[in-house]
C-alpha positions as CSV (number, residue, x, y, z in Angstrom):
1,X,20.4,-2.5,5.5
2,X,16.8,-2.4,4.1
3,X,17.6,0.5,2.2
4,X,20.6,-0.5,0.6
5,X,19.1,-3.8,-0.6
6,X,15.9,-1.3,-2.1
7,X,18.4,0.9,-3.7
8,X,19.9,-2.6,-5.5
9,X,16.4,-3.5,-6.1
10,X,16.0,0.0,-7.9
11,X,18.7,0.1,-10.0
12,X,18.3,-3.3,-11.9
13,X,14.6,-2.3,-12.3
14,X,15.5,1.0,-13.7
15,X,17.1,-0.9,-16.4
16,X,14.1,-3.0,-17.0
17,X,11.4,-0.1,-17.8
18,X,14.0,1.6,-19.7
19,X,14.4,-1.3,-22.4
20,X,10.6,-1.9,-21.9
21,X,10.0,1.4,-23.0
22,X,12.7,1.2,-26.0
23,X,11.0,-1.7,-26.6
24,X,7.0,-0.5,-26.7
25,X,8.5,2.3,-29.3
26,X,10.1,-0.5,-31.2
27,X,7.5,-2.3,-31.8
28,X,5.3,0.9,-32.8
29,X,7.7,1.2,-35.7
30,X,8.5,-2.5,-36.8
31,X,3.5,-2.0,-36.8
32,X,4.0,0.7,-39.4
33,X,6.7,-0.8,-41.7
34,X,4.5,-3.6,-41.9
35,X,1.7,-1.9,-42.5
36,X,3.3,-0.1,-45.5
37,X,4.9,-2.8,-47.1
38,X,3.9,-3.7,-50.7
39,X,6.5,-6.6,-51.9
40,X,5.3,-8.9,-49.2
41,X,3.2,-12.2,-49.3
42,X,-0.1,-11.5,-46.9
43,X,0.9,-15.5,-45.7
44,X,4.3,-13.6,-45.2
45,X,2.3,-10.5,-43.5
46,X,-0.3,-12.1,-41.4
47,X,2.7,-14.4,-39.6
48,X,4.9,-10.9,-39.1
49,X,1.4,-9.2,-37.8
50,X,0.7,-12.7,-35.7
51,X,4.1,-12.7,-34.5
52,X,4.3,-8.7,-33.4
53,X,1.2,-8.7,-31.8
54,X,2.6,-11.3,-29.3
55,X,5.6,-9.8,-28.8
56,X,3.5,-6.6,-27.8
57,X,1.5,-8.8,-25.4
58,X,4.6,-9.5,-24.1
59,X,6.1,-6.0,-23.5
60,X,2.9,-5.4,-22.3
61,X,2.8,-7.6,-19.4
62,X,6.9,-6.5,-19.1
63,X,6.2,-3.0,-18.6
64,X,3.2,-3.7,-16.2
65,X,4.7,-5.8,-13.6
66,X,7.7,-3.1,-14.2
67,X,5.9,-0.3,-12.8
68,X,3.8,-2.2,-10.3
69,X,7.4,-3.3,-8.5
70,X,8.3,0.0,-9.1
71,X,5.3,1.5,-7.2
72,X,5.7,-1.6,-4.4
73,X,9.7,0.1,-3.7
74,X,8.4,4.0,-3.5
75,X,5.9,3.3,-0.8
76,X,8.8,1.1,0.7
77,X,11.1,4.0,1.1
78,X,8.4,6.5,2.0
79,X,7.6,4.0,4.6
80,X,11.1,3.8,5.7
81,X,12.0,6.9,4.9
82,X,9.3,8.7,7.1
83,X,8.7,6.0,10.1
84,X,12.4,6.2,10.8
85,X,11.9,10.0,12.4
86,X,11.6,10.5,16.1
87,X,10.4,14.0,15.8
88,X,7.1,15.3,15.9
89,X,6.5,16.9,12.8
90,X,2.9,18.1,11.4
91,X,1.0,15.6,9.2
92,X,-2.2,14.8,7.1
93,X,-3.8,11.8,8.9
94,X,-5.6,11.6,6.1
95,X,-2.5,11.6,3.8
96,X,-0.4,8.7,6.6
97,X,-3.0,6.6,6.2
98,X,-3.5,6.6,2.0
99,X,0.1,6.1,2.1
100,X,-0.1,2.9,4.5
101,X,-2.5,1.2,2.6
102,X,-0.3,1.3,-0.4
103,X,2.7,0.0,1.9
104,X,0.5,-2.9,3.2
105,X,-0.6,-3.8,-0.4
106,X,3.0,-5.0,-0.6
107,X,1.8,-8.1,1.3
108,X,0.2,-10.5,-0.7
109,X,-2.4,-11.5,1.8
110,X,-3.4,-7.7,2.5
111,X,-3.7,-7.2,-1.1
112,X,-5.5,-10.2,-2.5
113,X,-7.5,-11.9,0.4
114,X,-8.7,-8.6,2.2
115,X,-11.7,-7.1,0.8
116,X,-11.4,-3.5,1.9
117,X,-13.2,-0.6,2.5
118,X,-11.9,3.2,3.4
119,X,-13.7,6.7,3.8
120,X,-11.9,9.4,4.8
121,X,-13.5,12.6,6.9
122,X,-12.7,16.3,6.1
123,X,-9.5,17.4,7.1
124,X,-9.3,20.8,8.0
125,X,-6.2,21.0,10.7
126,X,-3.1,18.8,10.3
127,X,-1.5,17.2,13.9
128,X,1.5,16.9,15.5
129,X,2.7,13.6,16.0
130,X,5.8,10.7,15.3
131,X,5.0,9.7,11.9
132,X,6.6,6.4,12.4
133,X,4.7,5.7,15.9
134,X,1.0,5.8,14.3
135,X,2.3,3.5,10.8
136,X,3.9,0.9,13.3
137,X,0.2,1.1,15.0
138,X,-1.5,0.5,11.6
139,X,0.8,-2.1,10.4
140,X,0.6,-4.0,14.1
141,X,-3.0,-4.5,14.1
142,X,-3.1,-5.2,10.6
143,X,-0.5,-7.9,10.8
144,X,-1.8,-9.3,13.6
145,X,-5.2,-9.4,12.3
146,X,-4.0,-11.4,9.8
147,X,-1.9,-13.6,11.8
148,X,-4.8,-15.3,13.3
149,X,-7.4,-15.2,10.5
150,X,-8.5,-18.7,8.9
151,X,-8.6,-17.6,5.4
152,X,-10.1,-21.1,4.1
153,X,-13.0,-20.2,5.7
154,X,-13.2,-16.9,3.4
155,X,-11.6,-13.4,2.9
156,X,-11.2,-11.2,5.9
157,X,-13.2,-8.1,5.7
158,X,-11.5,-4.3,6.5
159,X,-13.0,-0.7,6.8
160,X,-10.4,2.2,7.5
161,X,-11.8,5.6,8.7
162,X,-10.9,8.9,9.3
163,X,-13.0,11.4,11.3
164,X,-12.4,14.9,12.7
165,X,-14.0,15.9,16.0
166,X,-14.1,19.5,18.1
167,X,-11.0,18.2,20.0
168,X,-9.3,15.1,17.7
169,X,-8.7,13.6,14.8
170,X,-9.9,9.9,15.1
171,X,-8.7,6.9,12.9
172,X,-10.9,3.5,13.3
173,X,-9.6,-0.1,11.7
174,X,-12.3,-2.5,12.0
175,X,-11.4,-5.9,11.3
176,X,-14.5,-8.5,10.4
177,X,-13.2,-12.4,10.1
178,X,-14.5,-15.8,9.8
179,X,-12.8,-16.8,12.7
180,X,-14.7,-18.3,15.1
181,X,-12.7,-17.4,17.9
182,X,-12.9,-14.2,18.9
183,X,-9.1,-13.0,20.3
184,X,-9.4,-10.0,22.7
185,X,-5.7,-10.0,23.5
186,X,-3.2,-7.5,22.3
187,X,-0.2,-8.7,21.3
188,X,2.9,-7.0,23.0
189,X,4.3,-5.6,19.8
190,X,1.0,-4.0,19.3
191,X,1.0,-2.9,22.9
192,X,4.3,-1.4,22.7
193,X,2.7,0.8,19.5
194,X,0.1,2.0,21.5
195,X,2.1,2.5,24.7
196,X,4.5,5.1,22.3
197,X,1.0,7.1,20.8
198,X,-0.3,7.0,25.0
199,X,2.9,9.0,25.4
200,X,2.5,11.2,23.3
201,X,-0.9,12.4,24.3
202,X,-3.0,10.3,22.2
203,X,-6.0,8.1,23.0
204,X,-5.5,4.6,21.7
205,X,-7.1,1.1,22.5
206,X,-7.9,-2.0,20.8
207,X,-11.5,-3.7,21.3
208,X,-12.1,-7.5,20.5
209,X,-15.5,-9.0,19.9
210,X,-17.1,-11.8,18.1
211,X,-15.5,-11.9,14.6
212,X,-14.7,-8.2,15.4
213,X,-11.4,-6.1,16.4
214,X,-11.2,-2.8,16.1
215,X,-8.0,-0.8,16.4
216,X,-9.4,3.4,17.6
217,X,-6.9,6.4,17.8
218,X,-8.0,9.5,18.6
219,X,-5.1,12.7,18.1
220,X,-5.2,15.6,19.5
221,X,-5.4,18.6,17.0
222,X,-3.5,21.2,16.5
223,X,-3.0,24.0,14.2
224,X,0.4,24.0,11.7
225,X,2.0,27.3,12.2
226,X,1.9,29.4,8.8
């Protein structure tokens, strides 16, 4: 059902940056009339100008919020789109993992309370793997990072990392939080993630220390046939 209610989402918001474009263009042409007009007052003027210029602010912060939904439903569907696949297929680690953070930024938490770092390692092989087995992964640790973070007691703290080796391609989340409780559990939906990568022949493991969790997954590389 997720992707129907998207697709409603889409259409109505389609509609929206079309008149907010017919709209910025509008208001480019109503600037230059009155800047060429002669027979009116400049009290007359200066109110029209006033008046425009917040109507432009407006469109403005139209068209903005516009394309940031817009944005919020691509990586949505690519999300859905691409986890819902069972096959192993080659991919960028590199690329799944710019794609999750834009899917995470839809939560408002990830996005505004989690100060966030990334660096990503040369790339030089793809791998073969179940695209939607390593984003649940990412998005299980990550949510349950969150879960049991105290955020009155300050932002949480994230560094995402990429690094090939001779043998793998590894992928390190490293959670820092104000918590005072260190949790070294794994939750079972997390768990069931990692059991799904295990299967398919990666190395994967969660370790929990004071203030610190880090999620490590280490792929096997392989080389995308020509």
């Amino acid at each position: 059902m997720v992707p129907g209610i998207i697709h409603n989402m889409a259409t109505p918001l389609s509609g929206v940056l079309g008149a907010t474009q017919l709209l910025e263009k509008r208001a480019a042409t109503i600037s230059e009339i009155v800047s060429d007009s002669q027979g009116m007052g400049e009290a007359e003027r200066a109110e029209l100008l006033k008046q425009l210029d917040r109507n432009r602010a407006n469109v403005d912060i139209l068209s903005r919020n516009a394309r940031h939904l817009a944005d919020i439903l691509q990586a949505l569907v690519q999300r859905i789109n691409r986890g819902s696949s069972s096959l192993k297929e080659y991919h960028s680690l590199n690329e799944l993992l710019q794609n999750e953070l834009l899917f995470l930024d839809a939560n408002l938490n990830f996005k505004h309370k989690v100060r966030k770092q990334f660096s990503l390692g040369a790339e030089v092989r793809t791998a073969k793997y179940v695209y939607g087995h390593v984003a649940a992964a990412i998005d299980e640790f990550v949510s349950s990072s969150l879960a049991v973070h105290d955020f009155k007691q300050g932002v949480m703290e994230m560094d995402f990392h990429t690094e090939p080796t001779e043998s793998h391609m590894a992928l390190w989340i490293e959670v820092r939080r104000h918590s005072a409780a260190p949790s070294a559990e794994v939750c079972g939906a997390l768990e069931s993630c990692l059991e799904f990568l295990r299967a398919d022949g990666w190395r994967a493991e969660v370790e929990s220390g004071e203030g610190v969790r880090r999620l490590r997954l280490l792929c096997p590389r392989e080389t995308a046939p020509a």
